[in-house]
FIRO-292463 format. One record per residue: residue number from 1; x, y, z of N, C-alpha, C in turn. Coordinates in Angstrom, 2 decimals. Example, Ala and Ser with C-alpha at 12.3 -4.5 7.8 and 13.67 -1.06 7.14 Angstrom:
FIRO-292463
SITE     n      n.xx      n.yy      n.zz     ca.xx     ca.yy     ca.zz      c.xx      c.yy      c.zz
SITE     1     13.19     -5.69      7.80     12.30     -4.50      7.80     13.20     -3.30      7.80
SITE     2     12.85     -2.25      7.08     13.67     -1.06      7.14     12.90      0.03      7.87
END
This chain:
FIRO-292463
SITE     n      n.xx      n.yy      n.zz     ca.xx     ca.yy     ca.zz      c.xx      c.yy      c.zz
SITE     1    -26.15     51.39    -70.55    -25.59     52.15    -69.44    -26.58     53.22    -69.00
SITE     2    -26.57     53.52    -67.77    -27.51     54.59    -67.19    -27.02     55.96    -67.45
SITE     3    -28.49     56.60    -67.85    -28.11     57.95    -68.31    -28.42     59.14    -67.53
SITE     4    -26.69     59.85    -67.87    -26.64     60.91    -66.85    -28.12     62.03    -66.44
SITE     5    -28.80     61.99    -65.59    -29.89     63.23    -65.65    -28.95     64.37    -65.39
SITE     6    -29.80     65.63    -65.57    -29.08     67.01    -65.19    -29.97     66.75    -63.78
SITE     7    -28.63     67.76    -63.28    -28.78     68.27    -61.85    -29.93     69.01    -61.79
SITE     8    -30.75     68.99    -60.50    -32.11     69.99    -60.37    -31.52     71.48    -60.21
SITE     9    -32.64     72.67    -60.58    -31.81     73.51    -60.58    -31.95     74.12    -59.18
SITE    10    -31.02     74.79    -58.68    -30.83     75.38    -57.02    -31.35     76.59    -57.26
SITE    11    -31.78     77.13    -58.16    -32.14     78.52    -58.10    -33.24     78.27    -57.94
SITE    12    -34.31     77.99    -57.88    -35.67     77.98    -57.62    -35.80     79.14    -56.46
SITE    13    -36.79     80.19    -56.66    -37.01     81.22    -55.56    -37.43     80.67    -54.40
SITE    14    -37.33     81.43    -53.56    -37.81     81.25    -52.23    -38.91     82.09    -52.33
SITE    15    -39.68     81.64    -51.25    -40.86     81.78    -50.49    -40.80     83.68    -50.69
SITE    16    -41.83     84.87    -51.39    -42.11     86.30    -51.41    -43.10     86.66    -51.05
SITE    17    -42.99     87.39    -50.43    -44.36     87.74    -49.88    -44.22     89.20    -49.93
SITE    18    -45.51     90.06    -50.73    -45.41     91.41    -50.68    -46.86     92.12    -50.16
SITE    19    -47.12     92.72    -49.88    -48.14     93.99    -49.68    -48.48     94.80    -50.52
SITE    20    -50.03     95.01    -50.89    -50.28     96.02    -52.22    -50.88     96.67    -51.52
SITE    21    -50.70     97.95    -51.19    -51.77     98.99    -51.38    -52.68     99.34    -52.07
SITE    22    -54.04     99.93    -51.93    -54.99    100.25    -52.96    -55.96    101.87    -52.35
SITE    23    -56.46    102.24    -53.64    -56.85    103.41    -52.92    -58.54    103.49    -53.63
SITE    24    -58.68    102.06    -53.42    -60.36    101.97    -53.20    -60.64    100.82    -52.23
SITE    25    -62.43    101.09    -52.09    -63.08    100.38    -50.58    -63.36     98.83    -51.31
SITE    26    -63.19     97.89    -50.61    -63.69     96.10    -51.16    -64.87     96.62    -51.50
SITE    27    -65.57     97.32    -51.03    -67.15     97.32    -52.20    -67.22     97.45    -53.24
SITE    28    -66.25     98.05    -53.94    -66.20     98.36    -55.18    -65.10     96.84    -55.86
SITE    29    -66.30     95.89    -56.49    -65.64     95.34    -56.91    -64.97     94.78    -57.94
SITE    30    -65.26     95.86    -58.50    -64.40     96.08    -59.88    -63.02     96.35    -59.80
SITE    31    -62.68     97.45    -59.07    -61.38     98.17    -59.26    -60.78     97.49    -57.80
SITE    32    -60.93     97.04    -56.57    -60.36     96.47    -55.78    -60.15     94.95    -56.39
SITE    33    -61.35     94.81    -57.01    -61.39     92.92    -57.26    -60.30     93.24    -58.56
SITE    34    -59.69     94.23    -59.27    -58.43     94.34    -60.34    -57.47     94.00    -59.39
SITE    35    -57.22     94.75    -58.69    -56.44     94.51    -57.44    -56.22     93.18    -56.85
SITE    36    -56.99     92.98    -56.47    -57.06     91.33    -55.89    -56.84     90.12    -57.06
SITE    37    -57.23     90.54    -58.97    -56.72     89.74    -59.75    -55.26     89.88    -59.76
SITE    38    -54.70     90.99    -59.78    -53.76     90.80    -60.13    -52.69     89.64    -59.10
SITE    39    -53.05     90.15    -58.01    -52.72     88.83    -56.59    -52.67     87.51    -56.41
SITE    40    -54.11     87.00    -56.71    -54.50     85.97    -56.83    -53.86     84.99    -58.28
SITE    41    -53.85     86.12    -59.38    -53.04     85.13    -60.58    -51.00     85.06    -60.50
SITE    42    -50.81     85.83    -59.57    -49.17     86.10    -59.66    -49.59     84.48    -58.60
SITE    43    -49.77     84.29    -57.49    -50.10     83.45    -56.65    -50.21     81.94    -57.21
SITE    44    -51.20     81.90    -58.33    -51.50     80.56    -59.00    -50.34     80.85    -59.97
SITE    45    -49.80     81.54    -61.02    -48.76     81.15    -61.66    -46.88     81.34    -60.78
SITE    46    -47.25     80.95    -60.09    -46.03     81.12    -59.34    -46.12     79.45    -58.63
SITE    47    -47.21     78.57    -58.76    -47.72     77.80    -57.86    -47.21     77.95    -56.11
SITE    48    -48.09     79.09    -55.83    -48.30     79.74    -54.27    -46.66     80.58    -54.10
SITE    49    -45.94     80.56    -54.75    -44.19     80.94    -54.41    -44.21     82.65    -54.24
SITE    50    -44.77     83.06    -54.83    -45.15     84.23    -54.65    -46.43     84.90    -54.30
SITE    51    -46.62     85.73    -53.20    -47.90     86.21    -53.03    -47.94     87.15    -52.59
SITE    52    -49.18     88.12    -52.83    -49.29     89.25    -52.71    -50.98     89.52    -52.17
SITE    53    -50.69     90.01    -50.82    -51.94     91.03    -50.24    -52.32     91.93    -50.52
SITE    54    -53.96     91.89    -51.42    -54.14     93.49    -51.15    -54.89     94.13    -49.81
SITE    55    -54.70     95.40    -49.59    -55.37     95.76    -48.35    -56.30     97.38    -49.70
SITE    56    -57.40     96.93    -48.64    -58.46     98.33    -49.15    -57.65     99.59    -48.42
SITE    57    -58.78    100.85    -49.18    -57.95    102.30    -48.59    -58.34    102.16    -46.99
SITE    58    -57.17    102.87    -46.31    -57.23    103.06    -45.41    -56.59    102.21    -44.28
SITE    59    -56.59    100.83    -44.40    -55.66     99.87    -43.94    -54.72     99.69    -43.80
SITE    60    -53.95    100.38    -44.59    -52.25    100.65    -44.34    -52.08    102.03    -44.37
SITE    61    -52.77    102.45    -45.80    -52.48    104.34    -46.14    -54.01    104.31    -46.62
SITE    62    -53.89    105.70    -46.60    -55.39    106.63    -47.58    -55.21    106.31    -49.12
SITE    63    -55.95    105.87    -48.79    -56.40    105.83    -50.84    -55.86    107.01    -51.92
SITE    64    -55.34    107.89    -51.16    -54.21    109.14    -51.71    -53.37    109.55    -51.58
SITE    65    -52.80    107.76    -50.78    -51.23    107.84    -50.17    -50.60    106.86    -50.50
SITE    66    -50.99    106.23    -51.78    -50.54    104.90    -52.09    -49.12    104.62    -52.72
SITE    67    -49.06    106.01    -53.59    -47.51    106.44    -54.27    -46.63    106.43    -53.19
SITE    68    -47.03    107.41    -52.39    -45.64    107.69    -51.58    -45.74    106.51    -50.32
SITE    69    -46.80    105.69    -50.17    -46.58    104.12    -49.66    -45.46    103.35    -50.64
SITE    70    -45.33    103.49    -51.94    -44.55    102.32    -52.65    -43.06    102.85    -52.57
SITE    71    -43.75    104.65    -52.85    -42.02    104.67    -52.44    -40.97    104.65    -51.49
SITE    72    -41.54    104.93    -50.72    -40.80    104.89    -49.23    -40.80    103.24    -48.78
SITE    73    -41.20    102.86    -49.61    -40.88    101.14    -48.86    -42.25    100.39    -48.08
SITE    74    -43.25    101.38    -47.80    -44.01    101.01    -46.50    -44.40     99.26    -47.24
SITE    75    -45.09     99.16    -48.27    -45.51     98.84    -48.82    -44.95     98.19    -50.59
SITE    76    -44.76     96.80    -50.87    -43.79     96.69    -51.94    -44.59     97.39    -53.15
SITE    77    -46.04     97.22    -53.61    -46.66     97.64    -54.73    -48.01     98.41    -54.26
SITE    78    -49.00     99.12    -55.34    -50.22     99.51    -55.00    -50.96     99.33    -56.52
SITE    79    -52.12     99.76    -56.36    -52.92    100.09    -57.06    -53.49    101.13    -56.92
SITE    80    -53.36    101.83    -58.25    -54.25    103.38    -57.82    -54.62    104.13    -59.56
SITE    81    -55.05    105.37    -59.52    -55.05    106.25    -60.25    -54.00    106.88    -60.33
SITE    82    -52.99    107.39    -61.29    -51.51    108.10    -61.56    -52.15    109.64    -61.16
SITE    83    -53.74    109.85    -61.67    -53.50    111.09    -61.79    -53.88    111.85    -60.43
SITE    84    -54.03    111.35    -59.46    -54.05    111.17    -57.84    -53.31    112.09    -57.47
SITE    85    -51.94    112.03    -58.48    -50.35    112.45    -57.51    -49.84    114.06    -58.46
SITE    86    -50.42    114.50    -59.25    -50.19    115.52    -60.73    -49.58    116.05    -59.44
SITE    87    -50.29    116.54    -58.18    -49.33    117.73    -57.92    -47.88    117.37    -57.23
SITE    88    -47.42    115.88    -57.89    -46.17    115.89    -57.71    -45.20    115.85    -58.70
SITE    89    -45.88    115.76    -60.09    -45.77    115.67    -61.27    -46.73    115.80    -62.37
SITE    90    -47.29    117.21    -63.08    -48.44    116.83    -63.58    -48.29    115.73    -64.77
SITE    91    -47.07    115.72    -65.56    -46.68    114.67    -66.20    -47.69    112.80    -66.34
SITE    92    -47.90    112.80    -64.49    -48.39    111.94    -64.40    -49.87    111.31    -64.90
SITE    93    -50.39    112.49    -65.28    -51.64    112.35    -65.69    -51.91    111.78    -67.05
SITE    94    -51.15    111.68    -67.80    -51.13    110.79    -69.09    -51.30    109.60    -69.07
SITE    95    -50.49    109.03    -67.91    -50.69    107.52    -67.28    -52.12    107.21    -67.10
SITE    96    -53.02    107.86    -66.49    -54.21    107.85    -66.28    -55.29    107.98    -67.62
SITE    97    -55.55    109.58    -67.98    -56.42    110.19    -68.89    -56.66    111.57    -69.01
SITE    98    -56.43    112.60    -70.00    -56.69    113.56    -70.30    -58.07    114.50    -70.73
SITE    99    -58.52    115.45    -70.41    -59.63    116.14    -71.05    -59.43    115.91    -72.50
SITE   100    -61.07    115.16    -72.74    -60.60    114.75    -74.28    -59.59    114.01    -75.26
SITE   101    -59.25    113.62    -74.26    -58.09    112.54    -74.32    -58.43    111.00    -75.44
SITE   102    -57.40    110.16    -75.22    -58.30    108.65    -75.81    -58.48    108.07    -74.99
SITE   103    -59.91    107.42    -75.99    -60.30    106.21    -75.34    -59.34    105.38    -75.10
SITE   104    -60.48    104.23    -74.19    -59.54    103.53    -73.58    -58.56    102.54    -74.13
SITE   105    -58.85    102.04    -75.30    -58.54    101.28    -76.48    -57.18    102.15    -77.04
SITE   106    -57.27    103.26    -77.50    -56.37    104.52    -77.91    -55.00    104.50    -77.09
SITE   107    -55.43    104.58    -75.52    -54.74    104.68    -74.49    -53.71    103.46    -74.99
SITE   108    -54.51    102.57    -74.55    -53.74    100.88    -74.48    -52.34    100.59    -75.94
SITE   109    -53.10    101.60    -77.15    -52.16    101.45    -78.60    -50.89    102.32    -77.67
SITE   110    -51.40    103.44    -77.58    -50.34    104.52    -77.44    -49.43    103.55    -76.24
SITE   111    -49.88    103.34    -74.74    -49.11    102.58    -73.76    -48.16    101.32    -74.16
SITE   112    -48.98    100.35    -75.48    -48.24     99.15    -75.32    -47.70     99.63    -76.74
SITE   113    -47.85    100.16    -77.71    -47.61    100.16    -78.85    -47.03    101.62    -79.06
SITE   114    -46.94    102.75    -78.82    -46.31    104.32    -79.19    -45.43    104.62    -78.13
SITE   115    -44.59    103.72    -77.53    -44.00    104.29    -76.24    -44.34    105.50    -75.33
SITE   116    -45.80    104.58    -75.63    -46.47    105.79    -73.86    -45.96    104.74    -72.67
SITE   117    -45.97    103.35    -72.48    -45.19    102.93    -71.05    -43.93    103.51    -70.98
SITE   118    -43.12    102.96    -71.73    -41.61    103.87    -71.56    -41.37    105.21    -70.96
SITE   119    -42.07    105.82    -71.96    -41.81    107.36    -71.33    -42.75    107.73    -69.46
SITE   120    -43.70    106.68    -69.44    -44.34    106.85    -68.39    -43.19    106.24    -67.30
SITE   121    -42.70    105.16    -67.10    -41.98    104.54    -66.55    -40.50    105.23    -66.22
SITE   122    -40.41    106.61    -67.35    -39.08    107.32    -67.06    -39.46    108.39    -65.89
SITE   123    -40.82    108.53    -65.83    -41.19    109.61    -65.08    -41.45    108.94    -63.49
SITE   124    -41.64    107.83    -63.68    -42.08    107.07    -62.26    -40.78    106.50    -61.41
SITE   125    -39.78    106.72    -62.58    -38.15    106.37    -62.58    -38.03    107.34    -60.81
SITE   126    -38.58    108.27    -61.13    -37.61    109.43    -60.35    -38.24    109.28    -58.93
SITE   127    -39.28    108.40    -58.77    -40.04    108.15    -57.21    -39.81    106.95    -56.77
SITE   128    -38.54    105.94    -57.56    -38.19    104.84    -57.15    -39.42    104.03    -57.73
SITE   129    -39.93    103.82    -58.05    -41.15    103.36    -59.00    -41.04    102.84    -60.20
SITE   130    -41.28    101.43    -60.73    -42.17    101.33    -62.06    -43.65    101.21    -62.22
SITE   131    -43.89    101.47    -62.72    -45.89    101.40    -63.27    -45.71    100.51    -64.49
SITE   132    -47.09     99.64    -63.87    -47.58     98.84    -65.38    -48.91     99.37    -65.32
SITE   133    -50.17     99.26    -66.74    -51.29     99.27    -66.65    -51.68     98.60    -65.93
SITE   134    -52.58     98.69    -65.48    -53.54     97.61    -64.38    -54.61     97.65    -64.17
SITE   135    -55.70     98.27    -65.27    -57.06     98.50    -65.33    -57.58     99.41    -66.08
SITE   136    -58.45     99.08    -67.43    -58.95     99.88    -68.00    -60.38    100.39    -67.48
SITE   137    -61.22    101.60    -67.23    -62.54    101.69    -66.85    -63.67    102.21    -68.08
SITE   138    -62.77    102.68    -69.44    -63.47    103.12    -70.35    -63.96    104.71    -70.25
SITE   139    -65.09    104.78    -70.81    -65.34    106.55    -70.96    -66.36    106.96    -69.41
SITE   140    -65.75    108.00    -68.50    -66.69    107.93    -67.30    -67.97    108.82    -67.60
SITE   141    -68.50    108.82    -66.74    -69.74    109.30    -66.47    -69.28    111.24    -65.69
SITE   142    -70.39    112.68    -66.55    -70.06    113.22    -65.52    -70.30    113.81    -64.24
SITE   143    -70.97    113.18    -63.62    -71.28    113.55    -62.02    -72.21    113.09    -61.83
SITE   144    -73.01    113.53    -60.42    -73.79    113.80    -59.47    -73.57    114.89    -59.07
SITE   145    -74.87    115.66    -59.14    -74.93    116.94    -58.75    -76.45    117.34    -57.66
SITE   146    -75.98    117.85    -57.00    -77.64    118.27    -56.04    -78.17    119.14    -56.68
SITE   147    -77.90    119.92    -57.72    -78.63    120.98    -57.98    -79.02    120.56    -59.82
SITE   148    -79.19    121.42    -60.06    -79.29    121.44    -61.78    -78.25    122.13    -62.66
SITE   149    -77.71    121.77    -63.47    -76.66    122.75    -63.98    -77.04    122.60    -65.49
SITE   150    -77.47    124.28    -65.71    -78.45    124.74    -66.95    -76.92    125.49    -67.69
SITE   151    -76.42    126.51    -66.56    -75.21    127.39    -67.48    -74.02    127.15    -66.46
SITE   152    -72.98    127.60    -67.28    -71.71    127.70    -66.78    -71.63    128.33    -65.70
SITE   153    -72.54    129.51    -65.39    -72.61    130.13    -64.22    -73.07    129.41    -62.87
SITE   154    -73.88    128.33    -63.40    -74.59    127.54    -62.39    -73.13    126.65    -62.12
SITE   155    -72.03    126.85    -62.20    -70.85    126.22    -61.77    -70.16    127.11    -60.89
SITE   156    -70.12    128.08    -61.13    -69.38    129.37    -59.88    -69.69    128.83    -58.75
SITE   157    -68.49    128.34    -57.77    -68.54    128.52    -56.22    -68.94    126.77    -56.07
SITE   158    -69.47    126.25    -57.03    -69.60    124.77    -56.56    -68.41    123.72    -55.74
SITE   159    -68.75    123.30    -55.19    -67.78    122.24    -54.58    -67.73    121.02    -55.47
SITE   160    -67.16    120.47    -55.79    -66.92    118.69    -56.71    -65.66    118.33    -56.61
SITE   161    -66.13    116.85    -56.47    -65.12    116.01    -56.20    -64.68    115.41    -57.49
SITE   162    -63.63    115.74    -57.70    -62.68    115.58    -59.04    -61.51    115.89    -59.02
SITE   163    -60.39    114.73    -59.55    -58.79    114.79    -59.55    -59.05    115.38    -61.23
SITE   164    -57.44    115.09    -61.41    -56.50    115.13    -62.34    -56.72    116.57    -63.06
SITE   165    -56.43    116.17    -64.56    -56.37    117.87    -65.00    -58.25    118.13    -65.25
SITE   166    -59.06    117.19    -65.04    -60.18    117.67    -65.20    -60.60    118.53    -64.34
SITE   167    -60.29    118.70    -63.16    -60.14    119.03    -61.93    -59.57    120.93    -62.13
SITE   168    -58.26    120.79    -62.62    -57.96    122.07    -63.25    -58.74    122.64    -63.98
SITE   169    -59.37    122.27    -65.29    -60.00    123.10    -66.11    -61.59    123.60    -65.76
SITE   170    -62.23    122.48    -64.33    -63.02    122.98    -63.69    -62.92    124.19    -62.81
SITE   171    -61.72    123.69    -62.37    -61.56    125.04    -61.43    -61.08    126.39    -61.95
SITE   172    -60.86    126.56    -63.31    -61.14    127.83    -63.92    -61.95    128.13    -64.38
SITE   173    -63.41    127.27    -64.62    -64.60    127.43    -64.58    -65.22    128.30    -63.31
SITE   174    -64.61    128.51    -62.30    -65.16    128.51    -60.52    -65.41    127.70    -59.84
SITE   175    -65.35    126.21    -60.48    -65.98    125.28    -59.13    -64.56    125.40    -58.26
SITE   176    -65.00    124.64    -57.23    -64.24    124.83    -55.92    -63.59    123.26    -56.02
SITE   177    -62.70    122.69    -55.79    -61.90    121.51    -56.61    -61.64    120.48    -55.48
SITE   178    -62.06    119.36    -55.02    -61.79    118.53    -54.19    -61.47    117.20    -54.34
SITE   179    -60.72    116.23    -54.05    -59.89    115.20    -54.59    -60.57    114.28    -53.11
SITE   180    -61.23    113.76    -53.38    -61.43    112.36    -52.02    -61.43    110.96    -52.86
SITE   181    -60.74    110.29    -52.13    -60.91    108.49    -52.37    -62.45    108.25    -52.79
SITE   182    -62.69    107.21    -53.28    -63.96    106.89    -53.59    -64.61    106.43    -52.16
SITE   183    -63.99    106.02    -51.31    -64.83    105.48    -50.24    -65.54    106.88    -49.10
SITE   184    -65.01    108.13    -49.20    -65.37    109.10    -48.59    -66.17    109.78    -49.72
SITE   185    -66.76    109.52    -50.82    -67.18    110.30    -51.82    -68.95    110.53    -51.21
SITE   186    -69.42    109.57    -50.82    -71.36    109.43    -50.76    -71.28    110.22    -49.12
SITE   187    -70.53    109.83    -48.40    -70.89    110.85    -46.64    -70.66    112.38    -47.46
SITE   188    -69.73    112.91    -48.19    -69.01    113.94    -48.39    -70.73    114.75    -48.92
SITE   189    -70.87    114.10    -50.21    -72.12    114.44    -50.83    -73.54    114.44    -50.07
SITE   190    -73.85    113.74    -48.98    -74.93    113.35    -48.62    -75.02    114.69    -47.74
SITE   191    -74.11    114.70    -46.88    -73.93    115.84    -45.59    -73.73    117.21    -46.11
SITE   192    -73.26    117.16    -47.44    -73.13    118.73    -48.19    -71.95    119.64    -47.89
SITE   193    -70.66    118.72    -47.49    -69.50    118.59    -47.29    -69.50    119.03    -49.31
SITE   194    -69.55    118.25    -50.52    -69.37    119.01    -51.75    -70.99    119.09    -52.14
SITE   195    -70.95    119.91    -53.30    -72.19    119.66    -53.96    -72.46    119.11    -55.08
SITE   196    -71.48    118.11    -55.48    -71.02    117.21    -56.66    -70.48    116.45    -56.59
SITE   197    -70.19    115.75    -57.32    -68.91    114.43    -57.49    -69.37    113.91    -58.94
SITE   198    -67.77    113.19    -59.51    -67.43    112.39    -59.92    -67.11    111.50    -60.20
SITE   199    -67.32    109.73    -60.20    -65.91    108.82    -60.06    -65.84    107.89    -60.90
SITE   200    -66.77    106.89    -61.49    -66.47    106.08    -62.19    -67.48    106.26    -63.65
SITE   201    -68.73    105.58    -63.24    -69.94    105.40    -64.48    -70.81    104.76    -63.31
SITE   202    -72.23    104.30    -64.13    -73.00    103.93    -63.21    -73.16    102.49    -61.91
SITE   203    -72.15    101.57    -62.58    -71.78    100.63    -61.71    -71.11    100.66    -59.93
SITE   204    -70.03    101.34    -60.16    -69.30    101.56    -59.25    -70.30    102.98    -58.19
SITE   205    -70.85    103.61    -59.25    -71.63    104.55    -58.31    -72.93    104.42    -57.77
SITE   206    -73.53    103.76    -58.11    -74.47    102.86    -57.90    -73.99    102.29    -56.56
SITE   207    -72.99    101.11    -56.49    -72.14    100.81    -55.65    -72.12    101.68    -54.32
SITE   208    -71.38    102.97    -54.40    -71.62    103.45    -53.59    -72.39    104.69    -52.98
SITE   209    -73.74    104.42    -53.74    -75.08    105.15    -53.11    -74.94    106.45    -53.80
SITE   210    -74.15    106.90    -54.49    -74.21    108.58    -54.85    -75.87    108.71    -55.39
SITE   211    -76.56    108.16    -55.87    -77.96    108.45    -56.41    -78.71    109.08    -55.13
SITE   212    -78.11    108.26    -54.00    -79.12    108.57    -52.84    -79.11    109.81    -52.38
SITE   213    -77.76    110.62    -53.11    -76.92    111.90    -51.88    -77.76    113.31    -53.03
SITE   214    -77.84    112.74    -54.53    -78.11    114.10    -55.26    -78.42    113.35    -56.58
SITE   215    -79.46    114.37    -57.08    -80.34    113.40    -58.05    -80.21    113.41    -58.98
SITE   216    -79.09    114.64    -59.86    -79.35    114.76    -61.19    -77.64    114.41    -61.40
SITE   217    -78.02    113.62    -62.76    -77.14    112.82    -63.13    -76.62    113.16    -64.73
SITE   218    -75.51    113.77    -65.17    -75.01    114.18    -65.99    -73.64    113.24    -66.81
SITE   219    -74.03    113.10    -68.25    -72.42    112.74    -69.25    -72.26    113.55    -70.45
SITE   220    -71.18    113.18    -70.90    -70.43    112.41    -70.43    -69.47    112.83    -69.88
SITE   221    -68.62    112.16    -69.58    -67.50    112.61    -68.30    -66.38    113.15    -69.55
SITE   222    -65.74    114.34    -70.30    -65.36    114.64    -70.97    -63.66    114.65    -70.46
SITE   223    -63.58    114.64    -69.18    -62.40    115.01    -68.20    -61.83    113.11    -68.05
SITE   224    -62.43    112.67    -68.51    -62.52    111.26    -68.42    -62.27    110.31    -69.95
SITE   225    -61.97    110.69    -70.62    -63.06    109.62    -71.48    -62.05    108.14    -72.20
SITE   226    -61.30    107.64    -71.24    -60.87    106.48    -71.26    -60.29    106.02    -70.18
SITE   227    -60.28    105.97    -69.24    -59.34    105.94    -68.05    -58.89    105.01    -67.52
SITE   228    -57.15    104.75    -66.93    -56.02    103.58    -67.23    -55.55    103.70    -65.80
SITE   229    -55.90    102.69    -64.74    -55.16    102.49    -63.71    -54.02    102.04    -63.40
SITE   230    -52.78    102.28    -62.54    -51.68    101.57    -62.61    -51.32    100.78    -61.58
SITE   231    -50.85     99.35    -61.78    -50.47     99.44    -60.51    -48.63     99.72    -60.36
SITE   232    -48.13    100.04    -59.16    -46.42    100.78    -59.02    -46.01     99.40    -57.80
SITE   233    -44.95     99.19    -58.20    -43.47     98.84    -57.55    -42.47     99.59    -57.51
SITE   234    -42.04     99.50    -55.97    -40.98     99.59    -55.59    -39.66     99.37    -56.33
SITE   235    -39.33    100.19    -57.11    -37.92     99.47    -57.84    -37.32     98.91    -56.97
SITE   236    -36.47     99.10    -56.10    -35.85     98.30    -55.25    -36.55     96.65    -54.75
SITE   237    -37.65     96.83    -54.43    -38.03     95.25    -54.84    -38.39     94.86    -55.99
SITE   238    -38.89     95.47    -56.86    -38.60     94.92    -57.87    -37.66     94.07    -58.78
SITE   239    -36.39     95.12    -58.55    -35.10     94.58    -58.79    -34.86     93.37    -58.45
SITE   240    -35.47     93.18    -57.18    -35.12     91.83    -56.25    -35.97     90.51    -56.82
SITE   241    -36.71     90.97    -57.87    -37.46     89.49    -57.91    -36.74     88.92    -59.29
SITE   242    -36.78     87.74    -59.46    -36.52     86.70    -59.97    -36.66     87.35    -61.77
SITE   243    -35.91     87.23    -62.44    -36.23     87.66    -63.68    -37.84     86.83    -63.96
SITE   244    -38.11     85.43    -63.84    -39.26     85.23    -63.94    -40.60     85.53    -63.46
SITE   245    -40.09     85.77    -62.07    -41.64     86.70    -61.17    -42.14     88.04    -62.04
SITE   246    -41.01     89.07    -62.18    -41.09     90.30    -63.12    -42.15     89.75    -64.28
SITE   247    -41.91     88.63    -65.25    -42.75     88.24    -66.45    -44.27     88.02    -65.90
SITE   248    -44.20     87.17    -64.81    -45.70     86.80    -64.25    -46.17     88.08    -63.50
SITE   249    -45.49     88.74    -63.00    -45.90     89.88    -62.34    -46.50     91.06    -63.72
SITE   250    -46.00     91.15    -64.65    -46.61     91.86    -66.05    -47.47     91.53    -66.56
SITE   251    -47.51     89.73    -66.64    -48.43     89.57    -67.53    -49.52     89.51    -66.72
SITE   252    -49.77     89.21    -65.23    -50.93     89.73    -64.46    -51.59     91.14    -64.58
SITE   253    -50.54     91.93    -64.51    -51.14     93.28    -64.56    -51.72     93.22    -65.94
SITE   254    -51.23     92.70    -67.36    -51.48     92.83    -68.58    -53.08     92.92    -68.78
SITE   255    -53.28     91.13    -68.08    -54.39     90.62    -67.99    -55.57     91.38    -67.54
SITE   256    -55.11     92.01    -66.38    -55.69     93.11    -65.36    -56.07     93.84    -66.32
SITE   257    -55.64     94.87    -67.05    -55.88     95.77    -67.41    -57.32     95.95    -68.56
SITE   258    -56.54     94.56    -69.40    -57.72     94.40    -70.27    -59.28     93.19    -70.10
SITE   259    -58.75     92.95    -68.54    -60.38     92.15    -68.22    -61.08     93.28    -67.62
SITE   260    -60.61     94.10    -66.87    -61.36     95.50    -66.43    -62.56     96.05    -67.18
SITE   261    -61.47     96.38    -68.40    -62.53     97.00    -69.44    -63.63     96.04    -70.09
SITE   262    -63.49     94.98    -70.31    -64.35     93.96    -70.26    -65.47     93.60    -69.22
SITE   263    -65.19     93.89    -67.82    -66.09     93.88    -67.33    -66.75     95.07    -67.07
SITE   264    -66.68     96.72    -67.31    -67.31     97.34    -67.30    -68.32     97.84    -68.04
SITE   265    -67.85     97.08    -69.30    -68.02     97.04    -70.49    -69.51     96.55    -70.79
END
């Protein structure tokens, strides 16, 4: 006798399509091309059912408007730096990296293993937001500078481009404290708009010409020394996806996080 098959199942998702924000330039293709992994693999393990655009800074929002892009809806997810947003929470900067903080390895125990996601995720709770990791960069580099810096005094009145709390403890040094996207960082420096900067290590800066703007080159980046990108959803879409998209949507970012550091590596 012929045997009963089961019924196909009707739940199969429909057709998603979301928008990522990012708050770096396609030249940099490390931390945009994280961005674009994470896209491209939700895409192939979904076979095409789900997909996700990234757009570089500036294309939808500023590369320092990517949070309050996910939350307000403009935009379902982003990619960015947490510690971008401290002055909406300094909390947030743990997500990222601390002065003297851990490495990047350290980071990753504490995030996947000491309930550092959890507690990060309670704080991102309150902007309609979850955060996963989404890119390790390792220990940074610290600056470009036009001048020479022999003493602490040779820091009074400087301009540099630097977030998070490194940013703070400079600026009770005297430097003068400025936060730009990476893609405005080399005009800023070249024209004497700052007289410093910060942003990644020598790859990414290299990348974008800072050697050309000011010559002396200083580490290590102490304000830095493991640093953890996130990317954020929209809880509200989030909610909306498929208990299985959520798994492929993690384990992309997972992946993300720890091929990063591998390739900077």
């Amino acid at each position: 006798s012929a045997v009963a098959l089961p019924a196909l199942s009707q739940t199969e998702p429909q057709q998603i399509k979301w928008r990522m924000a990012t708050s770096w330039p396609k030249s940099l293709d490390t931390l945009f091309g994280g961005a674009q992994r994470i896209c491209d693999r939700v895409t192939v393990m979904t076979n095409g059912k789900f997909t996700i655009i990234p757009y570089q800074a500036g294309e939808i929002v500023g590369g320092l408007e990517v949070l309050d892009a996910v939350q307000q809806g403009t935009v379902q997810c982003g990619h960015t730096s947490s510690f971008y947003y401290k002055g909406k929470n300094p909390t947030l900067v743990f997500a990222t990296t601390v002065p003297f903080g851990f490495t990047t390895q350290q980071q990753n125990a504490w995030l996947y293993h000491g309930g550092g996601l959890e507690v990060m995720q309670k704080v991102y709770a309150d902007f309609n937001i979850i955060n996963f990791p989404a890119g390790g960069i390792g220990a940074q580099m610290g600056g470009w500078f036009r001048q020479e810096i022999n003493t602490l005094a040779d820091l009074n009145g400087l301009k540099m481009r630097i977030p998070g709390l490194g940013g703070d403890v400079m600026s009770k040094l005297g430097v003068n404290v400025q936060v730009l996207p990476g893609g405005e960082v080399y005009l800023a420096l070249e024209r004497g708009a700052i007289d410093a900067a910060e942003f990644t290590g020598p790859y990414d800066d290299e990348k974008l010409g800072l050697y050309k703007a000011a010559k002396y080159y200083y580490y290590p980046g102490w304000w830095e020394p493991g640093l953890t990108l996130d990317v954020l959803v929209n809880l509200d879409a989030w909610n909306k996806l498929p208990k299985e998209y959520q798994e492929i949507f993690q384990t992309a970012a997972y992946e993300t996080n720890l091929n990063m550091l591998a390739q900077y590596d």
